[in-house]
BAMI-762993 format. One record per residue: x, y, z of N, C-alpha, C in turn; residue number from 1. Coordinates in steps of 0.05 Angstrom, whole numbers, plus 32768, in hexadecimal, padded with zeros to 4 digits. Atoms other than C-alpha are relative to their C-alpha. Example, Ala and Ser with C-alpha at 12.3 -4.5 7.8 and 13.67 -1.06 7.14 Angstrom:
! residues 2
PT n_X n_Y n_Z ca_X ca_Y ca_Z c_X c_Y c_Z k
PT 8012 7FE8 8000 80F6 7FA6 809C 8012 8018 8000 1
PT 7FF0 7FE8 7FFF 8111 7FEB 808F 7FF1 8016 800E 2
END
This chain:
! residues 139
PT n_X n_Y n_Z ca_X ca_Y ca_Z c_X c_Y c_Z k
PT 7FE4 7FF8 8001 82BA 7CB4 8192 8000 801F 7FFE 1
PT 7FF9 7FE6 7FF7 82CD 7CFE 81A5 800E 800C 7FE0 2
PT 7FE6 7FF7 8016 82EC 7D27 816C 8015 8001 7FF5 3
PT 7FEC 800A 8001 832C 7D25 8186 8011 7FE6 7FFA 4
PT 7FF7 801A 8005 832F 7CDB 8185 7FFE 7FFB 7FE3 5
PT 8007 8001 8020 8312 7CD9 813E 8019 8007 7FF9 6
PT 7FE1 8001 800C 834E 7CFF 812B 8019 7FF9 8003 7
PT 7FED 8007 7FF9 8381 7CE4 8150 8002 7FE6 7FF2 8
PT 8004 8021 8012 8366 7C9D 812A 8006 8002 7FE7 9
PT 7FF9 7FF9 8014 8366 7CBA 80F4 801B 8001 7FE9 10
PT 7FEA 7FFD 8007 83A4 7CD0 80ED 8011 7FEF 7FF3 11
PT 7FF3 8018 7FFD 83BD 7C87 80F6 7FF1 7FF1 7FE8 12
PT 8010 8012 8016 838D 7C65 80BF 7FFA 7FEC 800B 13
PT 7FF7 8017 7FF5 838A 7C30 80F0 7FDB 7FF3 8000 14
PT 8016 8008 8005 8341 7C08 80DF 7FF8 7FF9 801C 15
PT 8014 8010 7FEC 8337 7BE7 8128 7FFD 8020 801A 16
PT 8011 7FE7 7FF1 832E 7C32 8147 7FEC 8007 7FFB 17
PT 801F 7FF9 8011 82F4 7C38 8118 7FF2 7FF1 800A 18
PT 8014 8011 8014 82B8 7C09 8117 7FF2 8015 7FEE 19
PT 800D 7FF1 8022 828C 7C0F 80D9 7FE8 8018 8016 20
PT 8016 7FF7 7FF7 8252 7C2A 810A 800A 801D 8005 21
PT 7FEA 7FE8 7FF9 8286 7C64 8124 7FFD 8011 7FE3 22
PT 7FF8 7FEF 801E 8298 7C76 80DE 7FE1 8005 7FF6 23
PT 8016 7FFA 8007 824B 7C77 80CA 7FF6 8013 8012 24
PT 800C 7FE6 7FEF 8235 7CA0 8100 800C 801E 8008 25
PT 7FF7 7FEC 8000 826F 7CD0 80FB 8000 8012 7FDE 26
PT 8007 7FED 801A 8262 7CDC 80AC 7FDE 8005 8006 27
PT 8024 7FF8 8004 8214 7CE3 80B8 8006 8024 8012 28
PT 8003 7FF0 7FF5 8227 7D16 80EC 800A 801C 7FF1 29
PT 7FF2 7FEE 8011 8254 7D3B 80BF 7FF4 8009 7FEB 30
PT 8023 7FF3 8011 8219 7D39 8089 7FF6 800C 8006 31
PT 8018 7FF1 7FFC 81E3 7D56 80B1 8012 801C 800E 32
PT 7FFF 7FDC 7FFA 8215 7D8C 80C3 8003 8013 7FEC 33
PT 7FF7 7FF3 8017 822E 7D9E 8081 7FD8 800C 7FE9 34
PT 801D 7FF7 800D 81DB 7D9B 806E 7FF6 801A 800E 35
PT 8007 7FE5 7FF7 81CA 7DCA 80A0 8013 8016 7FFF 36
PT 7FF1 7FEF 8007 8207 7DF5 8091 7FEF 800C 7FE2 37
PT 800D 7FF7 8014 81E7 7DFA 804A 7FE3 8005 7FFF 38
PT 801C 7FEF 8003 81A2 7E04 805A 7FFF 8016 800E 39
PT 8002 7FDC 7FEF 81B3 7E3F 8087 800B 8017 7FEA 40
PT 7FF0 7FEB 801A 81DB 7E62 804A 7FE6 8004 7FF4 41
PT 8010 7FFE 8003 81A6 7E51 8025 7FE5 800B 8005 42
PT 801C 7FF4 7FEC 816A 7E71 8050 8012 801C 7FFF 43
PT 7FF1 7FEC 7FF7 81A2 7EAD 805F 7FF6 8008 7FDD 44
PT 7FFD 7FF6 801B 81AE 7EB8 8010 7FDB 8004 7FF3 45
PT 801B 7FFA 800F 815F 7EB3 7FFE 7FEB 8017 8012 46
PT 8004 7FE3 7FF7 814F 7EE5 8035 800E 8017 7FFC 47
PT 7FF0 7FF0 8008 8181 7F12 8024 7FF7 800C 7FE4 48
PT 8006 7FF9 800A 8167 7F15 7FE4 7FDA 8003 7FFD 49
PT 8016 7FF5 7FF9 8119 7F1D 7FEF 8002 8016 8016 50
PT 7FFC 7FDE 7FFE 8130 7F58 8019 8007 8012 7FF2 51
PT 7FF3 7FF3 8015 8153 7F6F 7FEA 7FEA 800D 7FE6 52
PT 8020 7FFF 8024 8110 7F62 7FA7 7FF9 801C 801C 53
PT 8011 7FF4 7FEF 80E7 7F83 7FED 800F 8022 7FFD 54
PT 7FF5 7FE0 8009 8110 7FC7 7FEC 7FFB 8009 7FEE 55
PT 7FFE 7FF3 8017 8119 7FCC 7FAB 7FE7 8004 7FF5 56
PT 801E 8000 800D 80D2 7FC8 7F97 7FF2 8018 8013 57
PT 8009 7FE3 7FE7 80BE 7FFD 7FD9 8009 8015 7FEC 58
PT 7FFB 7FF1 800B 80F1 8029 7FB9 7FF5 8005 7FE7 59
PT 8013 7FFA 8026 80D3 8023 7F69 7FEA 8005 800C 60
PT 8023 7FFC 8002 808B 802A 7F82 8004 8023 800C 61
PT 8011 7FE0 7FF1 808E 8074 7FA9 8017 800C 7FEC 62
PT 7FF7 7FEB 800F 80AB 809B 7F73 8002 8022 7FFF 63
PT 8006 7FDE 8001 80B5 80EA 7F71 7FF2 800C 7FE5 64
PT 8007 7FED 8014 80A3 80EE 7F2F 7FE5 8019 7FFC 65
PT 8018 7FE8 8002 8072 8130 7F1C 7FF6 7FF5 7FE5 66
PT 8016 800D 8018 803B 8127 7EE6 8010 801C 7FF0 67
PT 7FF1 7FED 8010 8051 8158 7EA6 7FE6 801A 800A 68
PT 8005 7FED 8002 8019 8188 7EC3 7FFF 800B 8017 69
PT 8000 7FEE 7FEA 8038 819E 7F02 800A 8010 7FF7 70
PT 7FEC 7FE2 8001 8054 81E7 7F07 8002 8001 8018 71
PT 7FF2 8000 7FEB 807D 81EF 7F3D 7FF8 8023 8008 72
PT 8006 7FE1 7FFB 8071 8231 7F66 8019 7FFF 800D 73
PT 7FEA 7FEB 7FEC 80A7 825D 7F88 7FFA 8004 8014 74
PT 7FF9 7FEA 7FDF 80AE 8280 7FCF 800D 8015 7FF8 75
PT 7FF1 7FEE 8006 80B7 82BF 7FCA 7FF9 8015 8012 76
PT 8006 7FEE 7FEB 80B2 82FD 7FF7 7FFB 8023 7FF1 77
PT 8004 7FE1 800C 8098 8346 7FE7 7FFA 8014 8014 78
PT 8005 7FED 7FE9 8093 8386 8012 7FE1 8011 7FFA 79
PT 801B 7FF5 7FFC 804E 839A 801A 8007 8022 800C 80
PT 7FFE 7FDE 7FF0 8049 83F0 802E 7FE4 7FFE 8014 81
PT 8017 8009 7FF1 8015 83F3 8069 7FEE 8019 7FFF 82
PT 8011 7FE8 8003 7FDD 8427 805F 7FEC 8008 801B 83
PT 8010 7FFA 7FE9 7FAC 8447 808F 7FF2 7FEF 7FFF 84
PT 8011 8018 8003 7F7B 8414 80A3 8006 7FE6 7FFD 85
PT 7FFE 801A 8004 7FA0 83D6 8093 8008 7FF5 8015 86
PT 7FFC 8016 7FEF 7FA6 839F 80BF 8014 7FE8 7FFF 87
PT 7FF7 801F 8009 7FCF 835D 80C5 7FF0 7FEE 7FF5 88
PT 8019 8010 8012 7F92 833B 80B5 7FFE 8009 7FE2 89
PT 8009 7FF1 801B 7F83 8369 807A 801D 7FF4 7FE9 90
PT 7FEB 7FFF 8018 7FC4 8361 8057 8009 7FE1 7FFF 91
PT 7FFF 801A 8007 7FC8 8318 8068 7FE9 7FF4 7FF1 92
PT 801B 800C 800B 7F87 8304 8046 800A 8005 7FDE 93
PT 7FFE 7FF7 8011 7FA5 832A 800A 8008 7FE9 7FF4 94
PT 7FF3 8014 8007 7FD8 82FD 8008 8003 7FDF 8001 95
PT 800B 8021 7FF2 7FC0 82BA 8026 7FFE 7FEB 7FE6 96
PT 8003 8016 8011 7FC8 827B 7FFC 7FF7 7FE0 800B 97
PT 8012 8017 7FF2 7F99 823C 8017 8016 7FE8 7FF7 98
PT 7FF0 8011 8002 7FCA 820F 7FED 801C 7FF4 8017 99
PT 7FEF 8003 7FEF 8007 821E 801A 8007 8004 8021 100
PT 8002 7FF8 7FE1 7FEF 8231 805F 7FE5 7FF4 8013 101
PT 8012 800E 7FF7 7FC0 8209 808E 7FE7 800E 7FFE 102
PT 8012 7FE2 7FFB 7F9A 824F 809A 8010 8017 8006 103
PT 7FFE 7FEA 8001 7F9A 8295 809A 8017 8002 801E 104
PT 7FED 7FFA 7FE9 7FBF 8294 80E5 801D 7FFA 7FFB 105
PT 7FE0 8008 8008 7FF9 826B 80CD 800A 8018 7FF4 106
PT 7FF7 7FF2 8016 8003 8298 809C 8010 801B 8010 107
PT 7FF6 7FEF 7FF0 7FFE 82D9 80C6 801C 7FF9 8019 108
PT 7FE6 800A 7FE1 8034 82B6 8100 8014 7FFB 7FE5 109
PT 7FF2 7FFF 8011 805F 82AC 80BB 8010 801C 8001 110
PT 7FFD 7FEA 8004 8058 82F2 80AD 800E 800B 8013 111
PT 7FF7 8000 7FF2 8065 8301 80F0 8021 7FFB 800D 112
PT 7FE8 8001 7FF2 80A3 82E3 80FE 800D 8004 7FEC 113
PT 7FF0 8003 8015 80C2 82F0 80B9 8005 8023 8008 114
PT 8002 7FEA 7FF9 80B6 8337 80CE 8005 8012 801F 115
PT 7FEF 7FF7 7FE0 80C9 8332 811F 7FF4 8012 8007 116
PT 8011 7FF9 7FEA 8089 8345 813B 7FEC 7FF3 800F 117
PT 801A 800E 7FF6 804E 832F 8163 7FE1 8003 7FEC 118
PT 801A 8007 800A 800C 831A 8149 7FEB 8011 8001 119
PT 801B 7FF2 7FEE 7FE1 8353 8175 8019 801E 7FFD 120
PT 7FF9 7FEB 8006 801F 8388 8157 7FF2 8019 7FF7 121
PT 800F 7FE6 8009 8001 83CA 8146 800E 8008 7FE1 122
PT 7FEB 7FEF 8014 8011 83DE 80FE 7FF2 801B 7FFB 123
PT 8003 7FE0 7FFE 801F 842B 80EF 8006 8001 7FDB 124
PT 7FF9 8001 801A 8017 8444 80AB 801A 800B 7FEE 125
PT 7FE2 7FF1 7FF8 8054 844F 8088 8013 7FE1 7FFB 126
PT 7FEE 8020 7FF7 806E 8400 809E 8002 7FFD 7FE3 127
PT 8001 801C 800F 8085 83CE 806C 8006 7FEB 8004 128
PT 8003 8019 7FF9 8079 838C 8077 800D 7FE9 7FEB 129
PT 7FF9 8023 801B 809B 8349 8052 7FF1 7FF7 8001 130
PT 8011 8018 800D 806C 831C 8036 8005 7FE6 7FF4 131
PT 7FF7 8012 8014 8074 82DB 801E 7FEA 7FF9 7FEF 132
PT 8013 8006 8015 804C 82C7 7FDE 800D 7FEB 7FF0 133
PT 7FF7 8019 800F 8050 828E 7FAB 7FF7 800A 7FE9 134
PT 800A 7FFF 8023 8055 828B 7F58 800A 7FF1 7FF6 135
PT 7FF9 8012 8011 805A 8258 7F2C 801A 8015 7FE9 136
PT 7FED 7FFD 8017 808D 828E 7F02 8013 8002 8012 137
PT 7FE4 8005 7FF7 80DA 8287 7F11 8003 801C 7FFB 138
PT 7FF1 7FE3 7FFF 80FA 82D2 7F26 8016 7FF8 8005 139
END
């Protein structure tokens, strides 16, 4: 029996539109929908929340915290005076820090562009150059 007819029978209460077999096989059907309605919620609501534990536990594990014996360093910049004899090399070596620069080149192409010249520039004595340097004290 079609849906429509179900309800149109329905309507009427009338027993010889039914048999019992009808009426059994239209509540079983209505069971196994109302079961799989609730096991899909069910599956939905317990994934929802094991995504949910899964984030939240990613997020707690990578923390920022620092140990009590970091010291934080600065960026800071200073004007170097350029003397006879000095070089880009020379005055970058002065200043070079292995912690914050891959190598000595980085460093100089830093220098370089903070200063808006080329790498193979000529310096004249006399120049002053910016520098950047690092210190753990706050200016």
């Amino acid at each position: 029996m079609t849906n429509a007819m179900y309800a149109a029978a329905s309507l009427y209460n009338d027993p010889r539109f039914f048999s019992k077999s009808e009426v059994r096989i239209r509540a079983n059907k209505v069971r196994r929908q109302r079961i799989f309605q609730l096991q899909l919620t069910t599956t939905i609501i317990i994934a929802t929340i094991v995504l949910f534990a899964i984030i939240f536990m990613c997020s707690s594990f990578s923390s920022d915290a620092q140990s009590d014996m970091y010291k934080p360093e600065f960026k800071y910049y200073t004007t170097v005076m350029v003397h006879s004899g000095d070089s880009l090399w020379s005055i970058a070596s002065d200043h070079y820090s292995e912690d914050y620069y891959d190598d000595l080149n980085s460093y100089i192409t830093e220098i370089c562009r903070i200063n808006r010249m080329n790498t193979d520039s000529i310096l004249n004595a006399g120049e002053s150059l910016i520098v950047p340097y690092y210190s753990c004290e706050y200016k």
